[in-house]
SERO-4910 file (N, C-alpha, C, O; in steps of 0.05 Angstrom, whole numbers):
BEGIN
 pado doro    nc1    nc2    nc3   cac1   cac2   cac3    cc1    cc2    cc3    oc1    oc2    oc3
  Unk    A     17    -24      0      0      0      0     18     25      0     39     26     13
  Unk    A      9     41    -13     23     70    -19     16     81     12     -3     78     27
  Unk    A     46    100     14     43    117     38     27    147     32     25    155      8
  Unk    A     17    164     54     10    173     56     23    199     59     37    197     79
  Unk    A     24    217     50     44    244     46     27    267     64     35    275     86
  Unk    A      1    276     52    -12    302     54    -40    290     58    -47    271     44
  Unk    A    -58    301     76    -86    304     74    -87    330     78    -69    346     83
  Unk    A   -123    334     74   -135    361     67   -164    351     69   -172    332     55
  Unk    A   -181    367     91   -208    367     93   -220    389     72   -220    411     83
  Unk    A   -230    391     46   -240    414     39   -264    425     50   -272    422     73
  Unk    A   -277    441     28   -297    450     35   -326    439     38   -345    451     48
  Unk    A   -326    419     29   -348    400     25   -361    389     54   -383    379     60
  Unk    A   -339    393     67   -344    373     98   -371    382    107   -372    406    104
  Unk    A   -399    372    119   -409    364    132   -408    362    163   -428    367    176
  Unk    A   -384    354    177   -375    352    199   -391    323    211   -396    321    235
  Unk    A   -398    306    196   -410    286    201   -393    264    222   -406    245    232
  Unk    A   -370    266    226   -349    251    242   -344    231    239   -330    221    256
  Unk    A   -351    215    215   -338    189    198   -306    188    207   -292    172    219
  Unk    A   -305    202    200   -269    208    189   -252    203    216   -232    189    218
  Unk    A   -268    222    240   -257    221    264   -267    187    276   -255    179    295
  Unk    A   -280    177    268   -279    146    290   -271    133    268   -269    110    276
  Unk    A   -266    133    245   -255    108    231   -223    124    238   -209    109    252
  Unk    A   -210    147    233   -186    146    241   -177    171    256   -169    192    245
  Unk    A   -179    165    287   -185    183    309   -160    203    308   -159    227    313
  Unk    A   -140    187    301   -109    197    306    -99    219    288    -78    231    288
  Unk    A   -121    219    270   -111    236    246   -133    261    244   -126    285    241
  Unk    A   -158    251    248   -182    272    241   -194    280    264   -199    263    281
  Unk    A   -200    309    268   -209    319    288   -240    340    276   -246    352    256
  Unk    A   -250    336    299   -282    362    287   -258    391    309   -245    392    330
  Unk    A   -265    407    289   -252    438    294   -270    444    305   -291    431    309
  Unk    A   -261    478    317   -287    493    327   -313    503    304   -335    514    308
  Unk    A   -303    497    285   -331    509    261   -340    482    256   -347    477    233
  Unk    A   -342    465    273   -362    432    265   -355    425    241   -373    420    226
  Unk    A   -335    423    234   -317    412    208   -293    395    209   -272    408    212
  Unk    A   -292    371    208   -265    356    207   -236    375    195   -235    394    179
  Unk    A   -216    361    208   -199    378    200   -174    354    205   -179    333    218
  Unk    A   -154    358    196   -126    340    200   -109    346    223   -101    368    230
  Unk    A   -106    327    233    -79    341    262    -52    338    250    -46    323    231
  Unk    A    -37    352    262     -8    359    252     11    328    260     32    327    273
  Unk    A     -8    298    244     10    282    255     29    264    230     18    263    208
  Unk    A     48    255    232     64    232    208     38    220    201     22    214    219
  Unk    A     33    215    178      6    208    163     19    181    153      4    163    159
  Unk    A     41    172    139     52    151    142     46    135    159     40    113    150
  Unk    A     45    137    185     37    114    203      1    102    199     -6     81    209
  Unk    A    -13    114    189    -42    123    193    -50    116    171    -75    112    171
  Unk    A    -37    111    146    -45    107    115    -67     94    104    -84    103     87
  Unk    A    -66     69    116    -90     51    115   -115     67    127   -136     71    115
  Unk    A   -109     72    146   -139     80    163   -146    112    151   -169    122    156
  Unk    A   -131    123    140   -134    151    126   -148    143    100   -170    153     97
  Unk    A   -140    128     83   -150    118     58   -179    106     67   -198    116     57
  Unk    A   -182     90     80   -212     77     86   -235    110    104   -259    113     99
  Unk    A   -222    126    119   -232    148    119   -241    159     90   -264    164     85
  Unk    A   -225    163     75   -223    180     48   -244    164     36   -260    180     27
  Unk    A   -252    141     31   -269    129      9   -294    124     31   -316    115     23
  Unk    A   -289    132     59   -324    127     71   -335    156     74   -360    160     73
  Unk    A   -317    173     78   -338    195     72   -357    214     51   -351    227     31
  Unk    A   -383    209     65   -398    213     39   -410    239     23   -430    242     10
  Unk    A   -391    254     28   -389    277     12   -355    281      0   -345    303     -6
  Unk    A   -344    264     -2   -318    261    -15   -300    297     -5   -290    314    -19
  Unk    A   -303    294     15   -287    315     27   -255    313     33   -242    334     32
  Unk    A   -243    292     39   -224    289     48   -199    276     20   -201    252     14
  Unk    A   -177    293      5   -161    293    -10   -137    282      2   -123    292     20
  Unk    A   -132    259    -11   -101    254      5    -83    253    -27    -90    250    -50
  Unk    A    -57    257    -12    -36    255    -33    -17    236    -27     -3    244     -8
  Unk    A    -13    213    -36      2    189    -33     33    184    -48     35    194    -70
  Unk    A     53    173    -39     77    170    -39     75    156    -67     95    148    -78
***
């Protein structure tokens, strides 16, 4: 599996919190009720970032892979 370089919550988000319980370590709800990325090595998280990325259902979440 390809590593994980860059995520990015756009504007599309919902704040629905998919993102945050399928991969807690990486996605956080901000103060504007919008998922957002924490400042962590996304490499470790890859798998669980990618299965975030294809379950949320407004295709909010852009990753950029190694």
């Amino acid at each position: 599996m390809a590593k994980v370089k860059k995520v990015n919550v756009n504007d599309k988000c919902i704040g629905c919190g998919l993102c945050t319980s399928i991969c807690p370590e990486v996605f956080e709800i901000g103060d504007d009720g919008k998922s957002r990325a924490k400042n962590v090595n996304f490499e470790d998280f890859s798998e669980k970032i990618i299965e975030a990325r294809d379950s949320c259902p407004v295709s909010a979440i852009e990753v950029e892979e190694e």
